[in-house]
Residue, then its C-alpha position, 0 to 999 in steps of 0.5 A: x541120638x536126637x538132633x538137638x535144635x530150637x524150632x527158630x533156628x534154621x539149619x540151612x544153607x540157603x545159598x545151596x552152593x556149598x555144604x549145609x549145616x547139620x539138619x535137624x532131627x525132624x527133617x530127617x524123619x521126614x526123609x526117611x519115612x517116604x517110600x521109593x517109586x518108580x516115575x517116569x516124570x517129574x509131575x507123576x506125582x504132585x504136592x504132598x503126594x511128594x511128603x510121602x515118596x522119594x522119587x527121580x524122574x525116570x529112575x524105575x529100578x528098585x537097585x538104582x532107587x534105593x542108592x540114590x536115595x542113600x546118597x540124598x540121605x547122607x547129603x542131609x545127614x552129613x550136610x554133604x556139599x552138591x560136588x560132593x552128591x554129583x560124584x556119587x550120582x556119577x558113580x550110582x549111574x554108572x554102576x546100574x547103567x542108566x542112560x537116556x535120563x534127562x540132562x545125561x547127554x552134555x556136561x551143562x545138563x548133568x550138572x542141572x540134574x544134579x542140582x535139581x535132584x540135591x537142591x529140590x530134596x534138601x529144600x523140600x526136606x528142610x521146609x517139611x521140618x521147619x512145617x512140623x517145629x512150626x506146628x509145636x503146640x507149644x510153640x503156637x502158644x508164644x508165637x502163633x504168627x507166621x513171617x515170610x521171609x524172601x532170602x536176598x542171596x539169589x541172584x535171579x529173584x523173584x517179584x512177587x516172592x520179594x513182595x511176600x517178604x515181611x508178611x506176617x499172618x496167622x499159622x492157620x491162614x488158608x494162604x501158607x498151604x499154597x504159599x509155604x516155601x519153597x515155592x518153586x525150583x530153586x526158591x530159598x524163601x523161608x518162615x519163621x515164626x513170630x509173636x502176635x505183636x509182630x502182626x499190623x493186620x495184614x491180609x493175605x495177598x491175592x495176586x491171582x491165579x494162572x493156568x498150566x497145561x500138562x504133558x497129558x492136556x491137564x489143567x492146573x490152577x495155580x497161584x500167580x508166584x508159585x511154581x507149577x508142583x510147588x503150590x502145597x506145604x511140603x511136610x503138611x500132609x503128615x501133620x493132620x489137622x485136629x477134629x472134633x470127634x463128632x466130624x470124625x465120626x462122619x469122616x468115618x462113616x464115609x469110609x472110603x469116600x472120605x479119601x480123595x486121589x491126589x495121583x495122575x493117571x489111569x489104566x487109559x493113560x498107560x494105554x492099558x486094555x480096559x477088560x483084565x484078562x482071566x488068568x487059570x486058577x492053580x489053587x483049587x477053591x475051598x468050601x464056604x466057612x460060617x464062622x471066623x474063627x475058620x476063616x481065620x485057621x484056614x488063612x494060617x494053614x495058607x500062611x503057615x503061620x500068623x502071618x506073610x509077606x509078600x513081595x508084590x510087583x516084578x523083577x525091577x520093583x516091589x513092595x513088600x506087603x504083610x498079611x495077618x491072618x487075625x486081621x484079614x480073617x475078622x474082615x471077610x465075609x463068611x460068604x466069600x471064604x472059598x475064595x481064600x486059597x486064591x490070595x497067593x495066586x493074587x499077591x505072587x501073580x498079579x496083572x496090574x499094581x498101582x500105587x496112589x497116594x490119597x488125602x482124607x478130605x478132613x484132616x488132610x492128611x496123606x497115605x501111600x496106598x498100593x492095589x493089586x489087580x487079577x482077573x480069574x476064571x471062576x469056573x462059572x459063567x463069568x470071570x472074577x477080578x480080585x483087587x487087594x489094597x495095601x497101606x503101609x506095608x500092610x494088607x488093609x483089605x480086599x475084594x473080589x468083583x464079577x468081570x461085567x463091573x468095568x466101571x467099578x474095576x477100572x475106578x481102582x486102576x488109578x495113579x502109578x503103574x508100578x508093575x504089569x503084564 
């Protein structure tokens, strides 16, 4: 049943030290539609890569994943307080035998853990919430303005978080999308939105910027005030901007190139070797088709059916990944139909999967995509590397390369490593 709620009033417990209220219906279909990754730190990902996954720095099981994120969830649904979450964390890491994580070795560090994971979720939640109410078209057309609002509760606060409080600008100012809060760990600032009077002419401050240097020698430009991994509108990845069909015809016509890669690392970063190894073929090749229509019958015959899942990466974590065969078969060329019989062997026994997460450089807005890479010997003078891509569990092409193409191969091995042998 929807959860009812106007889109100006607010469900949060901004102190964050007891329960929170019951959230309201779009911040929980925020939550729950971000999919579980593995990271071994916090800055793995960053921004609004965060709008699409549910992660815990360190937590790489698929199992130990999975009821953590329950836990969170039924924090925000049931509006659970944070003792309530440290004794389920306690029993989650107990029953999947996670040690070593960060903070685990003193009391003083198990609570801030465990604060960091409650209060982090539950603001980003809230904030990507209030980000898509805010957004109601109706609403922009009676309040249209946006008030920043610094909440006086906290006992350590913030300067120039003070000094934001009571701005208003308009919904569409380029300053929200760096300054929407929260704006750093622990930040109870909020928006509401505000009728056109409310607005004296206010420009958007500028405080400047300053530099952060990651754990891999990364710098990161970021607004003075904004927390390092702070600086995006959590949630605005999901609503795309709006337009005009003459841009999105150009958008569409560069393809792939209209995607930009917001996630950190690479096959050099996991110090991976930059040739992938050939791996002997089980399946025998089969026979070029000439028409779709074939490749699409032959495709059935592997799947034994219209379709297949495949469960893609290892023991500890994968992603189930579904292929149609209607789908796959309109899409590859006639040309490359032998190598169809080898797309098992691809998804069930991969080298590498990586996943990403990528903005479309006009609307804005974010997708999860996942690679799979192999290496085959193609019983000719040289290798072949197949790499498929999925999005949104779904199988949304792939290709195959000859092995001398390292600049191209190595290009697609980029952001998480998920799985590898």
């Amino acid at each position: 049943m929807p959860l009812n709620l106007s889109p100006t009033q607010l469900a949060f417990n901004a102190r964050g030290d007891g329960t929170f209220n019951k959230p309201f219906q779009e911040q929980l279909d925020f939550f729950r539609q971000k999919l579980n990754l593995p990271t071994e730190h916090y800055d793995d990902i960053l921004k609004s890569a965060h709008d699409r996954a549910f992660v815990v720095a360190g937590a790489a099981k698929a199992d130990l994943l999975t009821d953590l994120r329950t836990a969170v969830d039924q924090a925000i649904a049931d509006g659970k307080s944070i003792q309530w979450f440290r004794k389920e964390f306690k029993a989650i890491v107990q029953k999947h035998g996670w040690e070593g994580w960060t903070g685990s070795d003193t009391q003083a560090g198990r609570d801030w853990r465990t604060r960091v994971i409650y209060k982090t979720n539950m603001a980003a939640s809230y904030a990507a919430g209030r980000w898509q109410q805010l957004n109601n078209p109706d609403l922009l057309k009676s309040r249209p303005y946006w008030k920043y609002v610094h909440n006086d509760t906290v006992a350590h606060p913030r300067p120039l978080h003070q000094s934001w409080s009571g701005l208003v600008l308009k919904h569409d100012d380029p300053w929200w999308q760096a300054h929407f809060p929260p704006n750093g760990w622990g930040c109870r600032c909020r928006v509401t939105a505000v009728r056109a009077s409310e607005y004296e002419g206010a420009e958007a401050p500028d405080e400047g910027v300053y530099v952060k240097e990651d754990r891999n020698g990364g710098r990161h430009v970021l607004p003075k005030g904004v927390d390092y991994g702070w600086n995006y509108a959590p949630g605005a990845g999901l609503v795309p901007r709006n337009l005009s069909e003459q841009a999105m015809d150009a958008w569409r016509a560069a393809k792939a190139g209209a995607w930009e890669t917001l996630t950190p690392g690479s096959w050099q970063s996991y110090g991976r070797p930059a040739q992938v190894p050939l791996d002997e073929h089980i399946a025998a090749t089969g026979e070029h088709l000439k028409t779709v229509p074939d490749i699409i019958a032959l495709l059935r015959q592997h799947f034994g059916g219209d379709s297949k899942v495949f469960s893609v990466g290892g023991a500890d974590f994968a992603y189930p990944v579904m292929v149609d065969a209607v789908s796959l078969g309109e899409h590859i060329d006639p040309v490359r139909s032998k190598w169809v019989p080898l797309l098992d062997e691809l998804m069930t026994d991969p080298y590498e999967v990586w996943a990403m997460f990528q903005r479309h450089k006009g609307t804005g807005k974010v997708e999860m995509r996942v690679r799979v890479i192999k290496g085959i010997n193609n019983d000719e003078r040289e290798g072949l590397i197949l790499i498929a891509q999925a999005n949104k569990g779904q199988l949304e092409g792939w290709t195959f390369i000859p092995v001398r193409t390292l600049n191209y191969l190595n290009k697609q091995r980029e952001g998480v490593l998920i799985y590898a042998r």
